[in-house]
C-alpha positions in Angstrom: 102.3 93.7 93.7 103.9 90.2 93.4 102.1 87.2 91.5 103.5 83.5 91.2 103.1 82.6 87.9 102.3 78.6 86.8 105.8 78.2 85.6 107.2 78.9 89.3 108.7 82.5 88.4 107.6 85.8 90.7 106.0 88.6 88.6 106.9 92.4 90.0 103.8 94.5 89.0 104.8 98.6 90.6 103.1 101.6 89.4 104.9 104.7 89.2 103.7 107.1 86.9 106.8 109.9 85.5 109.9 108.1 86.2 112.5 106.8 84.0 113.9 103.8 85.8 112.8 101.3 88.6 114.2 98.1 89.9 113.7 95.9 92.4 116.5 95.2 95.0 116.2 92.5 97.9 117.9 89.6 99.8 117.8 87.3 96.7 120.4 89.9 94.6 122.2 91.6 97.7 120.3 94.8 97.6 121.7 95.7 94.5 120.1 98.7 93.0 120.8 97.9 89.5 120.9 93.8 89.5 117.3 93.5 88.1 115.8 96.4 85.9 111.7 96.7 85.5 110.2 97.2 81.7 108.0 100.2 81.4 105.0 98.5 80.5 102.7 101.5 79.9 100.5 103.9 81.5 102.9 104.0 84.7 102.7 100.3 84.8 106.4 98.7 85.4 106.7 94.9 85.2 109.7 92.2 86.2 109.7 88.2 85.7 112.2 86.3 87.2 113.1 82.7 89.1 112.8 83.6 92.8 114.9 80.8 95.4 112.6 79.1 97.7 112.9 80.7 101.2 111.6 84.1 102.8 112.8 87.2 101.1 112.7 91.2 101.8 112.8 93.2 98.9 111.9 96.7 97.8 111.3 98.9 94.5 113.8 102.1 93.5 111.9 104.3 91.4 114.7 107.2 90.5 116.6 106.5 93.6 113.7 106.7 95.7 113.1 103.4 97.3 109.3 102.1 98.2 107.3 99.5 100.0 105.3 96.8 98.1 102.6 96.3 100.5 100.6 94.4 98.2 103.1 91.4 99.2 103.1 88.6 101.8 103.9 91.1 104.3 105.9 93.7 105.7 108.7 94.4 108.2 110.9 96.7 109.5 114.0 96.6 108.6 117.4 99.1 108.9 116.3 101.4 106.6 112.3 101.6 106.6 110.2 99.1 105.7 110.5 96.1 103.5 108.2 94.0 101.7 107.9 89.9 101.9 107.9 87.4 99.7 107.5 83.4 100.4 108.6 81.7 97.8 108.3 77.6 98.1 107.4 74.7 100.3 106.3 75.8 104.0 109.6 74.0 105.4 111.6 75.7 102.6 110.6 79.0 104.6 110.9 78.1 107.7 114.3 76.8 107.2 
């Protein structure tokens, strides 16, 4: 689940109850599996803030090296490997661009 917070920055809400590590990989840090860790929150609850650039992104969650689909986002699409989420981030023109 993804919220935009007042301040601008995108909050990563995933729930995953018995793992021991999840991040969230995407277009906006190269699919890198480790660029941006989740906290454990509690209670299978895993949470991420961070500045987002304007534009469309595709991103995903890896939960112990098993990736998964937000589809609580602004969408879905198929991608290479399965299905990615969306995220709009910014103006409409700063998407569309």
């Amino acid at each position: 689940m993804i919220t935009v917070l007042p301040n601008g920055h995108i909050e990563f809400s995933f729930f995953r109850r018995d793992v021991s590590k999840v991040s969230i990989v995407g277009t906006f840090n190269d699919w890198q599996p480790d660029a941006i860790p989740m906290k454990n929150v509690g209670n299978g609850w895993w949470r991420a803030r961070f500045h987002v650039p304007d534009g469309l992104h595709q991103f995903r969650y890896v939960a112990d090296n098993e990736w998964f689909t937000d589809f609580a986002a602004h969408g879905i699409e198929y991608g290479r490997w399965g299905m990615n989420s969306l995220l709009m981030v910014g103006r409409p023109e700063a998407i569309a661009a």
